[in-house]
N, C-alpha and C positions, 0 to 999 in steps of 0.2 A: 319301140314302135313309133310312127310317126301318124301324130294326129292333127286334121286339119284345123285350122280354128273358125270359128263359129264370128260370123260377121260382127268387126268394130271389136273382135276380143285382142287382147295381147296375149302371147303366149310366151313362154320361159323353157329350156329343156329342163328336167328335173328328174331324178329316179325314184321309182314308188317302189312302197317297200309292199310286204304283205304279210297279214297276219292272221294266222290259221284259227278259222273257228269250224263251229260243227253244225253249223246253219247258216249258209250265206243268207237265203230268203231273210230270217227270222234277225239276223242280225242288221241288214238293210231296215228291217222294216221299225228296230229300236233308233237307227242311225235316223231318219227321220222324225221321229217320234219328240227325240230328243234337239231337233233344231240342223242337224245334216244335211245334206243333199246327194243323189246318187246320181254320178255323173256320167258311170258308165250300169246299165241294170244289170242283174245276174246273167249270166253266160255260160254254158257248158263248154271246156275245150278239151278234145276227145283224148282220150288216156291220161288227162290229168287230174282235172276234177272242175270244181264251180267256181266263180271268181265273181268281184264288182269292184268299181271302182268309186270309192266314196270323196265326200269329204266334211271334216266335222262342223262344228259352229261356227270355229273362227275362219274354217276356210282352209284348213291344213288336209294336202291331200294323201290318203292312202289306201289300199285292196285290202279286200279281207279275201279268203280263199277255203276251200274244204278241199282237198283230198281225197281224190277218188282211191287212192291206195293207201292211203294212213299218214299221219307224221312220222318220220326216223325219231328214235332217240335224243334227246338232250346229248349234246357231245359239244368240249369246247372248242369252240370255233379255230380253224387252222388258219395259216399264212396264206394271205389273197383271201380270203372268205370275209362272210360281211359278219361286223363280232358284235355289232351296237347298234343303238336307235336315240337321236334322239329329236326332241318335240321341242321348239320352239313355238312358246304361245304368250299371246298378250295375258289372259289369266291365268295362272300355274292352278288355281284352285278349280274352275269351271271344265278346266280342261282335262285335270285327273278324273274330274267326277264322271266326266263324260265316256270317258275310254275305262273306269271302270265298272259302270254300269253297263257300255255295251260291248266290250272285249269281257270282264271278270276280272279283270287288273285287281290285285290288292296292291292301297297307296300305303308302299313302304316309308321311313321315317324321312326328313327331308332337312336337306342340310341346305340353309340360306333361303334363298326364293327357288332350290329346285328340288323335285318330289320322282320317287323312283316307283317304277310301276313292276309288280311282282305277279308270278302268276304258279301254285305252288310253290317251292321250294327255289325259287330262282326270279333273280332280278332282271326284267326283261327290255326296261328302257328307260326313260328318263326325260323329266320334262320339266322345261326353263323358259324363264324369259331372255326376250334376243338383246334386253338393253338400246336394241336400235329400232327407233319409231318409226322408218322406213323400210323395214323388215318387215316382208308376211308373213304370219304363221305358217311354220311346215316341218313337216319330217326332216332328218339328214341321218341316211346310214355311214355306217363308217365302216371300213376295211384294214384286217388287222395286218401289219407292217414290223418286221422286225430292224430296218434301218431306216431312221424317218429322214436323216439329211439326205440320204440314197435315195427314196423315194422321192422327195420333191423336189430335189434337181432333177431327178429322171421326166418328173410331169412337166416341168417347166423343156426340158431338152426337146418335149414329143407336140409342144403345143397349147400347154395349158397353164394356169395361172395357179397361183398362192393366194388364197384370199386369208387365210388367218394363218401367221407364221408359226413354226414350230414352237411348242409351249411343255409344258411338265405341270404335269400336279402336284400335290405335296405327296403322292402317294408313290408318285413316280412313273407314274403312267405319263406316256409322250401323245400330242396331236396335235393337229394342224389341220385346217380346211382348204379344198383345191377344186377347183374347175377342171371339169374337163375339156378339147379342145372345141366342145358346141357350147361351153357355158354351163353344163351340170356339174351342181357343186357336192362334192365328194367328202366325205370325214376319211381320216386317217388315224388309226391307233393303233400303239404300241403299248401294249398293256405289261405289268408287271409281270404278271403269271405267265409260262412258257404254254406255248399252243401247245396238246395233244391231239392224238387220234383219237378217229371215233368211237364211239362205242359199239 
């Protein structure tokens, strides 16, 4: 969606992610409570369900949403689907607290300066520091990729940029960050596990 910007503002293209709760109202109204701002206020959008568009303390933007027809299943994420989340913030600690208090996040065990956000049975995102003082806090979803050189020659062939070059973890998991060709920066991963279907 293209939004205008609001006089003397700079704006960025960037993709917001969304996270399913069961009170937009009620969960706005903790996102405040707690030092947020709501940038876009609740909203009905007809056959889908309720939506806002927030953003936390540090300024990291993201939707929350309810469902007018329920969430699907847990299912793991397929090829082209978005498989991850993660949260760059100046404080890994203010910032779990925040999103577990008004998402229900349980702050799973946390390896170095980065802490994992669980919600039952399932690890749902993940949140770090950017290491670059010039970086503003924000989301970055990623999209899972079963050939990461393929894909980022392909981005770079259609328009877009390499902002973090292909990497590995020790676990063997592959990614890399990319632009797209208006400048929204995209996570790319190639995770260990083979994508399934859903359930």
């Amino acid at each position: 969606m293209q939004r205008p910007p609001a006089k003397g503002e700079v704006t960025k293209e960037l993709w917001v992610g969304y996270i399913s709760v069961p009170d937009v109202t009620a969960t706005v109204q903790k996102v405040m409570a707690l030092g947020g701002r709501t940038l876009l206020a609740p909203r009905q959008i007809p056959d889908r369900g309720q939506v806002a568009l927030l953003a936390d303390p540090e300024g990291a933007i993201f939707s929350v949403f309810q469902s007018s027809s329920g969430d699907p299943s847990d299912y793991r994420p397929e090829l082209g689907e978005w498989c991850w989340a993660q949260l760059f913030a100046d404080n890994v600690t203010k910032a779990t607290s925040f999103y577990e208090s008004v998402i229900g996040y349980q702050v799973k065990s946390t390896a170095g300066e980065t802490a994992y956000l669980a919600r039952g049975d399932m690890v749902r995102a993940s949140v770090s520091r950017s290491g670059d003082a010039n970086y503003k806090p924000s989301w970055l979803g990623f999209i899972n990729v079963t050939d990461m050189a393929a894909t980022v020659a392909k981005v770079q062939a259609l328009g877009g940029a390499v902002l973090v070059e292909p990497q590995r973890n020790p676990d063997g998991t592959e990614y890399a960050v990319i632009a797209d060709p208006v400048g929204a920066p995209v996570g790319l991963l190639k995770p260990t596990l083979s994508p399934v279907g859903k359930k």
